[in-house]
N, C-alpha and C positions, 0 to 999 in steps of 0.2 A: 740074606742080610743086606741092607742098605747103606751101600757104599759111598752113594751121592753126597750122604748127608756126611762124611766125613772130606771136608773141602781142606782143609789144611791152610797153611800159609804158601800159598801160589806167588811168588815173589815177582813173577815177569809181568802178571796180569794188573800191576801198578804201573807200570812204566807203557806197555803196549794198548790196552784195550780200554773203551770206556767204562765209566759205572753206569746201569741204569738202574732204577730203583721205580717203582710204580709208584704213583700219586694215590693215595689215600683220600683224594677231598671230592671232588662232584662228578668230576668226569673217572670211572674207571677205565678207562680205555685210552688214558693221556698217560704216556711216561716222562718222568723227567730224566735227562742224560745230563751227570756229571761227567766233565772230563775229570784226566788223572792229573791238569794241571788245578784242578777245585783244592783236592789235600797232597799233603806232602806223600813224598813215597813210606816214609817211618808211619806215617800215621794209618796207612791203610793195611800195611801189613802188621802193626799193634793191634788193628783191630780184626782182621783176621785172626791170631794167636787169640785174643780173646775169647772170639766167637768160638774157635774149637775148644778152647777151655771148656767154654759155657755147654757146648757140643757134650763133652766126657762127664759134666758132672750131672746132664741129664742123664746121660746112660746110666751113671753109674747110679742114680737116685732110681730109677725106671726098674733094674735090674734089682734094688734093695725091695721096693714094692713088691714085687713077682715071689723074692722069697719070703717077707711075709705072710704074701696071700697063701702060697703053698703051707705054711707053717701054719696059720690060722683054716687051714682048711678050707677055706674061700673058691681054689682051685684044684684039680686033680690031675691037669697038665705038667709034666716034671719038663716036658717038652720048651714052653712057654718059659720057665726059671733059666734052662741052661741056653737059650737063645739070648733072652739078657743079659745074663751075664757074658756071652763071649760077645755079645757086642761092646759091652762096658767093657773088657777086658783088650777088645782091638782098638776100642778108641783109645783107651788111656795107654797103651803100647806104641801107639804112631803120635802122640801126645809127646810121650818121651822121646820119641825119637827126634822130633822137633827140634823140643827144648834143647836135646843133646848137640846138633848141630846148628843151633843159635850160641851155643856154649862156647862150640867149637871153633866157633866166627870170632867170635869178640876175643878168645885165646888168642888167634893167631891175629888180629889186629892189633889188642894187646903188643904183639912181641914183636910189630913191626919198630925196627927203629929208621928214625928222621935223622 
């Protein structure tokens, strides 16, 4: 299973590390380097939680394909159906666990009082 592709919201790698992103235009071989002072720290990690959004609801579209194809006969790998699915099933597992402790953040700052 590929774990890589489940990056999560890394919270320090806003504040410590640069971005770099490859340049898409004539030269492939030039990268551009954002610093972390380019965007704000909320907005990098907003867009990480996205991206693993975006992450879980490929799994889980990937993993609806697989039982199709199995259902339409397309495939005779049951192998293939239950490998998507628990991949859909880990991502949207560590998904929640996120969202849960982003939940649990904003509670207890919620409950600070000034």
């Amino acid at each position: 299973m590929e774990l890589s592709a489940l990056s999560g919201v890394d919270l320090m790698s806003a504040y410590q590390t640069p971005k770099v992103s490859s340049a898409l235009a004539d030269d492939s071989d030039s990268l551009v380097v954002h610093s972390a002072k380019d965007d704000t720290p909320f907005d990098s990690i907003f867009q990480s939680a996205l991206n693993l959004i975006d992450e879980t609801n490929a799994y889980s579209n990937a993993a609806e394909e697989e039982e199709i194809k199995y259902a339409l006969g397309e495939t005779n790998s049951i192998h293939d159906v239950q490998i998507a699915q628990q991949k859909a099933n880990v991502s949207l597992q560590y998904t929640v666990a996120v969202r849960d402790a982003v939940v649990e953040a904003y509670k207890e700052i919620m409950n600070l009082q000034f």
